[in-house]
C-alpha positions as CSV (number, residue, x, y, z in Angstrom):
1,X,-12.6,-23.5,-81.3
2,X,-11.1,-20.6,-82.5
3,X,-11.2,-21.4,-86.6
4,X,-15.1,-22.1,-85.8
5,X,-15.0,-18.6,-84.3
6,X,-13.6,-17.7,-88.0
7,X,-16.2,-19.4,-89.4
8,X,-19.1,-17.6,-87.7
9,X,-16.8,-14.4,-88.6
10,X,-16.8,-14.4,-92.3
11,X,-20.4,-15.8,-92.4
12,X,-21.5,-12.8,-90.3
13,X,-19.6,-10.8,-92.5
14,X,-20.7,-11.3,-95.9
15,X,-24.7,-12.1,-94.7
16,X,-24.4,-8.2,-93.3
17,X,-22.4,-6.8,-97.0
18,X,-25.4,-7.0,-98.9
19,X,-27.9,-5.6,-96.3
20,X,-28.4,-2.9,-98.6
21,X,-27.1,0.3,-97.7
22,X,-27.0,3.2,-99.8
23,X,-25.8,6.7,-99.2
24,X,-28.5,9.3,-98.8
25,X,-27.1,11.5,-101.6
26,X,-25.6,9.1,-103.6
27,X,-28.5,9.4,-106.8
28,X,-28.7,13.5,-107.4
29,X,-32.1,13.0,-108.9
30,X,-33.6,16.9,-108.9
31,X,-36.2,17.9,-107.2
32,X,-40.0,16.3,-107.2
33,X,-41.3,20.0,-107.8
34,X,-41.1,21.5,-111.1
35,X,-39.4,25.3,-110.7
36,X,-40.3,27.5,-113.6
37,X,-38.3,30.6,-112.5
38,X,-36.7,32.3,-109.6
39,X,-36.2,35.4,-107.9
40,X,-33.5,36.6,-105.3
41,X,-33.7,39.0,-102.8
42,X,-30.9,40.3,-100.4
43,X,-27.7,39.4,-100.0
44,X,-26.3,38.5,-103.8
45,X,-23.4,36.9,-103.2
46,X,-25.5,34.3,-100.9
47,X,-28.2,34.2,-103.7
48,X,-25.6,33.2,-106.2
49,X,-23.9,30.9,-103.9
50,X,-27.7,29.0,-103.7
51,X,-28.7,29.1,-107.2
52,X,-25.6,27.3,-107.9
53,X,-25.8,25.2,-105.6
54,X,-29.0,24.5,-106.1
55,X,-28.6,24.1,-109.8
56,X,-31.4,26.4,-111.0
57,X,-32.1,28.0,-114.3
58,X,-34.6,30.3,-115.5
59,X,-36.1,28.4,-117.9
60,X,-39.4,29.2,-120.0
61,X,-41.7,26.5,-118.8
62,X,-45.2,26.7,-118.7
63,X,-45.7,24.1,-116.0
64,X,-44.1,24.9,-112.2
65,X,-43.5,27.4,-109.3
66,X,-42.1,30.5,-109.1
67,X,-39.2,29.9,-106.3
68,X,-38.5,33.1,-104.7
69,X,-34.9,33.7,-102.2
70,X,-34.6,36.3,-99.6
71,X,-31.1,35.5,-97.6
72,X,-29.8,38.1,-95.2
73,X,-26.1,37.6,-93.2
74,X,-25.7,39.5,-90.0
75,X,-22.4,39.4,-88.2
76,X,-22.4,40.7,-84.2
77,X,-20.3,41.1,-81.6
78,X,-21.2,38.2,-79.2
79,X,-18.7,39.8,-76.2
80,X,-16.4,42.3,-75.2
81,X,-13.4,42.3,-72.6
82,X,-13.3,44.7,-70.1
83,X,-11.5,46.9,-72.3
84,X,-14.4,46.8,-74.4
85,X,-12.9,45.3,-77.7
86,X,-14.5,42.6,-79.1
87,X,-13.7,39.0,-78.2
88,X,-16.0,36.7,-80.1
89,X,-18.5,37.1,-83.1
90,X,-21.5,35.8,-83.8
91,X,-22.4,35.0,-88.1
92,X,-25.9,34.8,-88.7
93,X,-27.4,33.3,-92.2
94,X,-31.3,33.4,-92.8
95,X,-32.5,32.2,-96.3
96,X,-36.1,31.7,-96.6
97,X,-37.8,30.6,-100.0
98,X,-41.0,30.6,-101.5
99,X,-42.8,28.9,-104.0
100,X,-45.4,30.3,-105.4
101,X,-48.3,29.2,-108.5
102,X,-49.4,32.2,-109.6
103,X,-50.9,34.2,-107.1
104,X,-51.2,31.1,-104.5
105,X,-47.9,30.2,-102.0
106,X,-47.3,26.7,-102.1
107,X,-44.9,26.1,-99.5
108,X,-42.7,28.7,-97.3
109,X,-40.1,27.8,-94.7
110,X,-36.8,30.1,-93.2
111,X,-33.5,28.2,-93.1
112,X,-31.2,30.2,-90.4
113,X,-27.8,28.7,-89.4
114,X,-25.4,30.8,-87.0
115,X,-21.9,30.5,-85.5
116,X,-19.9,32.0,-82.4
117,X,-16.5,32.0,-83.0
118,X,-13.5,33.9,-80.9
119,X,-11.5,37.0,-82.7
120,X,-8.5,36.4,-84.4
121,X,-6.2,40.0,-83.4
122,X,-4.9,39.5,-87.6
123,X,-7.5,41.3,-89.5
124,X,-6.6,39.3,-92.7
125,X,-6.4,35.8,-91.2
126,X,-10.2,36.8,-89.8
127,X,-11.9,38.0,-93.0
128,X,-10.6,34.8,-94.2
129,X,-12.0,33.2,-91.1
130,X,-15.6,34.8,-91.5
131,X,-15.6,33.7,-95.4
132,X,-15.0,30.7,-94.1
133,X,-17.8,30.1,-91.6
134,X,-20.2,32.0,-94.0
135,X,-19.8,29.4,-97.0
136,X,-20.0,26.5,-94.1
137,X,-23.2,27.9,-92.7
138,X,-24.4,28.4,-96.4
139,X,-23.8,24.8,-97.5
140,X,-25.4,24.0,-94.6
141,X,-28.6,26.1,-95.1
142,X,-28.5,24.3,-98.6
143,X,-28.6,20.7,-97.8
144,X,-31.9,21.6,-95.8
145,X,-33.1,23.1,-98.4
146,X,-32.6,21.0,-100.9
147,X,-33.7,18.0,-98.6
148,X,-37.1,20.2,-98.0
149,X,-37.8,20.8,-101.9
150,X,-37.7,17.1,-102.6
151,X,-40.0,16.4,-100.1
């Protein structure tokens, strides 16, 4: 009984191997939409961290959209102790993009990601902290973004 439990095993097992799974992101094909150029607006080191991401170039085409980047990052206190100092941040990230052709918007959509997070009473081990969550939450923002452009 048992090596006919074995059996049934192994069967089951290699039937299932080739069901054919594949990772989503495995094939980095580009996006379906041709970008001609792009613009960013607001916070630059955000900007930068998207067009890299992204892998864009301004390139002389005469075929595409014009993909325009607004990002803004606000950082808030979320709440104070009853002595008043703050005891918890809240990071906000907005990105939204635009393509345009010519004088027409093609499509337009605002990515926003935040993040509440208790304060750390060393200053240094905090900025590090908040550089931290902000390239998380932009990574983030990114993935969406580039899931939405190849759609």
């Amino acid at each position: 009984m048992n090596i006919f439990k074995k059996k049934i095993f192994y069967i089951l097992l290699l039937s299932l191997g080739s069901c054919g799974y594949e990772p989503m992101y495995s094939k980095k094909e580009g996006f379906n939409i041709a970008i001609q150029s792009y613009q960013i607006e607001g916070d630059k080191k955000i900007d930068r961290q998207v067009v890299s991401s992204l892998n864009l170039k301004n390139q002389i085409k005469t075929i595409g959209y014009n993909l325009i980047i607004k990002s803004n990052k606000t950082l808030t206190a979320a709440s104070k102790d009853s002595a008043g100092n703050i005891s918890a941040y809240k990071t906000v990230i907005t990105i939204s993009i635009s393509l345009k052709d010519a004088n027409k918007v093609y499509k337009k959509k605002t990515f926003s990601s935040e993040f509440t997070y208790n304060n750390i009473k060393n200053k240094f081990d905090l900025s590090q902290y908040q550089k931290d969550i902000e390239n998380n939450l932009i990574n983030k923002i990114v993935e969406e973004i580039s899931i939405y452009l190849t759609l």
